[in-house]
C-alpha positions as CSV (number, residue, x, y, z in Angstrom):
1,X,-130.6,-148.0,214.4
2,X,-134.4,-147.8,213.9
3,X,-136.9,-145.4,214.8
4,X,-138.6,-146.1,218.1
5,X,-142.1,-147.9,217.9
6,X,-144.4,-148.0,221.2
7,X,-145.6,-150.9,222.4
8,X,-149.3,-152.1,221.6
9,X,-151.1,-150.8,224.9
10,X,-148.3,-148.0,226.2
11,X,-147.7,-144.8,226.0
12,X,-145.5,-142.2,227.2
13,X,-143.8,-141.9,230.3
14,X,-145.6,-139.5,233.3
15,X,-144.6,-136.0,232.9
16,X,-141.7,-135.6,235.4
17,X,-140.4,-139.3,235.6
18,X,-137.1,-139.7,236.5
19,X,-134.4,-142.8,235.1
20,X,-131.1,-143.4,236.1
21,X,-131.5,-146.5,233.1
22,X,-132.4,-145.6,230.0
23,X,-135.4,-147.8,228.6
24,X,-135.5,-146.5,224.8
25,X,-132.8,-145.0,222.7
26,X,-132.1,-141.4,223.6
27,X,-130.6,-139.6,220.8
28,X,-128.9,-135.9,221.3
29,X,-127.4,-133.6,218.6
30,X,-123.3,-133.0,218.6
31,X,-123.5,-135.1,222.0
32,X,-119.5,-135.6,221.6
33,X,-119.0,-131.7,221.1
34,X,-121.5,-129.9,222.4
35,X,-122.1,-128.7,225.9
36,X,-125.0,-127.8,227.8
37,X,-127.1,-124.5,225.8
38,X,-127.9,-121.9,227.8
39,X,-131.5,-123.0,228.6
40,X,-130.2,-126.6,229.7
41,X,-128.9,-125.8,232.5
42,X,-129.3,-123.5,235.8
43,X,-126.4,-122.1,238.4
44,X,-126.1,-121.9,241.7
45,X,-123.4,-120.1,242.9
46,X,-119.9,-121.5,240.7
47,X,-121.9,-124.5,240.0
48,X,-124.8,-126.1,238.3
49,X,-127.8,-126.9,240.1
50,X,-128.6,-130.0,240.8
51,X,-131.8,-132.4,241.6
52,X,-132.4,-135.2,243.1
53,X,-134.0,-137.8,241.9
54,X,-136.9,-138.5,244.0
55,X,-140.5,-139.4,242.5
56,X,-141.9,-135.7,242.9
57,X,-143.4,-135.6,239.2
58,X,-141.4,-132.0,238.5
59,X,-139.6,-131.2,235.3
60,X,-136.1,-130.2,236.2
61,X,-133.7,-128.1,233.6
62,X,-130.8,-130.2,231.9
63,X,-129.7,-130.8,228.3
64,X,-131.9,-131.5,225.8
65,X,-132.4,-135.3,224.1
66,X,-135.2,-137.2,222.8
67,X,-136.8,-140.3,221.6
68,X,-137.8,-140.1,218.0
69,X,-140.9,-142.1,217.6
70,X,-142.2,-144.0,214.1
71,X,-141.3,-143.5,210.7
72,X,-139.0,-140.1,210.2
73,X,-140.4,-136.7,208.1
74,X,-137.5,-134.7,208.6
75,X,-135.8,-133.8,205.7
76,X,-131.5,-132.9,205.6
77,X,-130.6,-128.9,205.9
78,X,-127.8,-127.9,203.5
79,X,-126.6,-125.7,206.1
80,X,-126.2,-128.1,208.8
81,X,-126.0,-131.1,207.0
82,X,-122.1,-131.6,207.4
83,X,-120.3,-133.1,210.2
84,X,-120.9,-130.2,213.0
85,X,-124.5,-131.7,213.5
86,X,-123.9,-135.4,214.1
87,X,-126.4,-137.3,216.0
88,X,-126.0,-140.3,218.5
89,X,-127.9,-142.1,220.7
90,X,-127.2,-144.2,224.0
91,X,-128.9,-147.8,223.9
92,X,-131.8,-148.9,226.0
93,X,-130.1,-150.8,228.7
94,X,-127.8,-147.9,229.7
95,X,-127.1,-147.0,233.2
96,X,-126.1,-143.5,233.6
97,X,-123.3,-142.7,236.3
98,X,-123.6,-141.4,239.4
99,X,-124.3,-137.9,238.8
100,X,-126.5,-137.8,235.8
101,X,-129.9,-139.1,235.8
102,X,-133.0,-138.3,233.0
103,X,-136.4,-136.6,233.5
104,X,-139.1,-136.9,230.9
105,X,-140.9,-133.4,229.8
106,X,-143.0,-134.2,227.0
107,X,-144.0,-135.2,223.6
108,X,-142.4,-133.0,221.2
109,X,-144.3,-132.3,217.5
110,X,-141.8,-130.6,214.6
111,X,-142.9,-129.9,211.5
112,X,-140.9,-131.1,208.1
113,X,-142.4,-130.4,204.7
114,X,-143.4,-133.8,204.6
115,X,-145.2,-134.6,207.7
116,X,-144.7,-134.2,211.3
117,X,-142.3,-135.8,213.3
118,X,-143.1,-137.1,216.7
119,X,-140.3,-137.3,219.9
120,X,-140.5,-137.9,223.6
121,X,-138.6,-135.2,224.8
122,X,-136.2,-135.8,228.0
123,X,-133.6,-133.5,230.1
124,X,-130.1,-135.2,231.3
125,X,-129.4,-133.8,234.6
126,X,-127.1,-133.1,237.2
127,X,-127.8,-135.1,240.5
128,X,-124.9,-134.1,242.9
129,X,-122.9,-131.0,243.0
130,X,-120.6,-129.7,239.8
131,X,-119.0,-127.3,237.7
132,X,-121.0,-126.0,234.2
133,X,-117.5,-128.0,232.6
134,X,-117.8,-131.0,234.8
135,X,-121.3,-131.5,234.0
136,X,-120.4,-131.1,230.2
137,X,-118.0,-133.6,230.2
138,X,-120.0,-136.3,232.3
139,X,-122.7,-135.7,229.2
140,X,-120.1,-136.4,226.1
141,X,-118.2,-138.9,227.9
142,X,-121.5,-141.2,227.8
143,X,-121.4,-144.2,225.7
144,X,-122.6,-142.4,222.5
145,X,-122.9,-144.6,219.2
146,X,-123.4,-143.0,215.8
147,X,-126.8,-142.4,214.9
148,X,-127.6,-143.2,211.1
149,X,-130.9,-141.9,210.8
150,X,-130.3,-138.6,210.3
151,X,-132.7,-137.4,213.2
152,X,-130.4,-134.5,213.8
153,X,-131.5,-133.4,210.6
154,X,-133.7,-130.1,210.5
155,X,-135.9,-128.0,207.5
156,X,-133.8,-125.0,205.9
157,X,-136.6,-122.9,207.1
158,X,-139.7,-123.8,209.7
159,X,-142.8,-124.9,207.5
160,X,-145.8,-122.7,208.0
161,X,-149.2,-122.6,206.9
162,X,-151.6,-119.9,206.1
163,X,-153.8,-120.7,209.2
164,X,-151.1,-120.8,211.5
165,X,-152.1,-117.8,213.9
166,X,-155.6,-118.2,213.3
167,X,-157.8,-119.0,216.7
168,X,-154.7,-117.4,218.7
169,X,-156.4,-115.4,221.6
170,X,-152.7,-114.1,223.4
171,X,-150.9,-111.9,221.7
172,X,-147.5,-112.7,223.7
173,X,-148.2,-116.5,222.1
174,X,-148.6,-114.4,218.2
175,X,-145.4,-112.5,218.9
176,X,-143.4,-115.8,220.0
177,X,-144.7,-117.5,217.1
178,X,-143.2,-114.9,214.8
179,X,-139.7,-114.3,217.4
180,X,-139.5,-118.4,216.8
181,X,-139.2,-117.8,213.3
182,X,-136.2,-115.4,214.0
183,X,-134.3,-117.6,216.3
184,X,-134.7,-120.8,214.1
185,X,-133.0,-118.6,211.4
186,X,-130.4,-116.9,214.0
187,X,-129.6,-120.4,215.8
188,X,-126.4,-121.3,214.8
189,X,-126.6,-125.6,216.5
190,X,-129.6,-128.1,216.0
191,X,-130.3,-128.6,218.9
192,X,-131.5,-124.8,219.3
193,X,-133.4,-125.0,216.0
194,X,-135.6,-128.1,217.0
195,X,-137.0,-126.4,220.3
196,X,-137.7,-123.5,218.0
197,X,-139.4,-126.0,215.6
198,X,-141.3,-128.0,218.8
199,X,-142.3,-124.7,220.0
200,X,-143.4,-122.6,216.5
201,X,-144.8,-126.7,216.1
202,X,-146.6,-126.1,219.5
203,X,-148.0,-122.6,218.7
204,X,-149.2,-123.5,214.9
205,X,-151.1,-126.9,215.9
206,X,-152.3,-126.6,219.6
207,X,-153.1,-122.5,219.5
208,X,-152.0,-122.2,223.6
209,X,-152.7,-119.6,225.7
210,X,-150.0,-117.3,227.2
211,X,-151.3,-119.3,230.8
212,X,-150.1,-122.2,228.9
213,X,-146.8,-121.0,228.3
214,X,-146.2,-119.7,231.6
215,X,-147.9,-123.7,233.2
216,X,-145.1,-125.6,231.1
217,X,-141.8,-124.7,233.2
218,X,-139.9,-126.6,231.1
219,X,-140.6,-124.5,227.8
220,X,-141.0,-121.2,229.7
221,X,-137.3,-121.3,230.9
222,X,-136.1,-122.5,227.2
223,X,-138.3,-119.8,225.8
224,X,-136.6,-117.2,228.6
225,X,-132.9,-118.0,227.2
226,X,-133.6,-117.7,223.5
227,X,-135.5,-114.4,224.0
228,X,-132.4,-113.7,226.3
229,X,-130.0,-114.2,223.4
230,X,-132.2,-113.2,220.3
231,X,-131.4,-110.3,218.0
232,X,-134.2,-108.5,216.9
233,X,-134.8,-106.6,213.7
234,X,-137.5,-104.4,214.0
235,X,-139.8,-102.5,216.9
236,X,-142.0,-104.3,216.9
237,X,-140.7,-107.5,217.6
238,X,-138.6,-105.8,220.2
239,X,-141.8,-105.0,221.9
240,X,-143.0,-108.7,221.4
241,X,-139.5,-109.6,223.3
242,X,-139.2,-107.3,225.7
243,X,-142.8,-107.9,226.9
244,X,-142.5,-111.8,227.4
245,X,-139.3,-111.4,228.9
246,X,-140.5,-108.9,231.6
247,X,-143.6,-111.5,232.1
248,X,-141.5,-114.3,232.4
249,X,-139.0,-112.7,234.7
250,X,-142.1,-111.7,236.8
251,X,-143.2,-115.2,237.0
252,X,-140.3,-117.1,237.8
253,X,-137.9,-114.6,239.2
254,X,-135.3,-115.6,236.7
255,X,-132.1,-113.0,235.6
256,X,-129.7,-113.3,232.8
257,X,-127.1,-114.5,235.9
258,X,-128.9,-118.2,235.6
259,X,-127.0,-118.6,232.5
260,X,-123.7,-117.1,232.9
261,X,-121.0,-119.5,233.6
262,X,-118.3,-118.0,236.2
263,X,-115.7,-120.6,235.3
């Protein structure tokens, strides 16, 4: 298995594209074991919403997998290293089943000590009507093969730089920058700790504004149920939580329900 390489001429695919075959290796984290995050998915009623699959250019929830591009900079965690953070990919060619299909949502940055690593980021969704554990087991039951270059792989700690929150003009964006810290080190699977990379990444580099959070569905939601699960260990980050929270629940009209699975 080799890192993906673009073609001369090409680039990514439009924002909000939708595949029922895949065209590049898509790789996700624990993909045998692990089940939708909360942030991946959305309920209506007992079941998961689903989307269709129509040429409409929006970024629709779903679990998180991506297409590493060029030569890798991420470097093995000690903590999850070990055989609860496997990573496998399905092969270009694929067709997904009736039920699932793949939106792209955009190119993902992490930072590694050595360099930065570049993805295209996608979400496999539901298409039809299903259960949270239905959906779940569509998703592992996919023909997964090993992946053996380690992009599962993420930093003991998210790299940061001196002039990270300099030129920042939100201060909701500077408190998420510093509540990303705190969930990378909370997170307990990969695949939480590389949207908190993408994202601290996303801050550090591209210096958004708070409009630009609240523009990117997508990350807003993701954003919404990590702030919804994070622990916080002082007021002030509290304040920092509590205030993006109430902003994004404002915006979107979103509740902690969207995550809770009835069963």
């Amino acid at each position: 298995m080799k890192y993906y390489r673009v073609p001369a001429g090409t680039g990514p695919p439009e924002v909000g594209e939708k595949y029922t075959i895949l065209h590049w290796p898509l790789h996700r984290i624990n993909a045998l074991s692990q089940g939708p995050l909360k942030g991946e998915y959305k309920l209506d009623e007992n079941n998961v919403k689903f989307y269709q699959t129509t040429k409409d250019g929006f970024v629709v929830p779903g679990c998180s997998s991506f297409v590493p591009l060029n030569s890798r900079h991420n470097v093995p965690s000690r903590r999850l290293l070990g055989p609860e953070s496997p990573c496998y990919f399905l092969s270009p060619g694929t067709v997904l089943p009736d039920g699932l299909a793949i939106v792209y949502t955009k190119k993902m940055k992490t930072r590694f000590p050595s360099d930065l690593q570049h993805l295209w980021h996608f979400n496999i969704f539901p298409t039809r009507s299903m259960t949270l554990h239905e959906y779940s087991n569509m998703i592992k039951n996919l023909d997964w093969k090993p992946c053996n270059i380690k992009v599962g792989a993420s930093p003991d700690k998210l790299v940061s730089k001196n002039d990270d929150i300099d030129g920042l003009k939100s201060i909701e964006i500077l408190g998420l920058y510093f509540l990303m810290s705190l969930w990378y080190d909370q997170a307990t699977n990969s695949m939480d700790r590389l949207q908190a990379n993408e994202i601290h990444t996303w801050i550090s580099l591209d210096k958004p504004t708070f409009q630009d959070l609240i523009c990117d569905e997508d990350r807003s939601f993701y954003v919404f149920s990590m702030l919804d699960q994070l622990k916080t260990e002082s007021v002030t980050l509290e304040t920092y939580c509590a205030d993006i929270l109430g902003e994004l629940e404002d915006r979107f009209m979103w509740k902690e329900s969207d995550f809770f699975d009835p069963k």
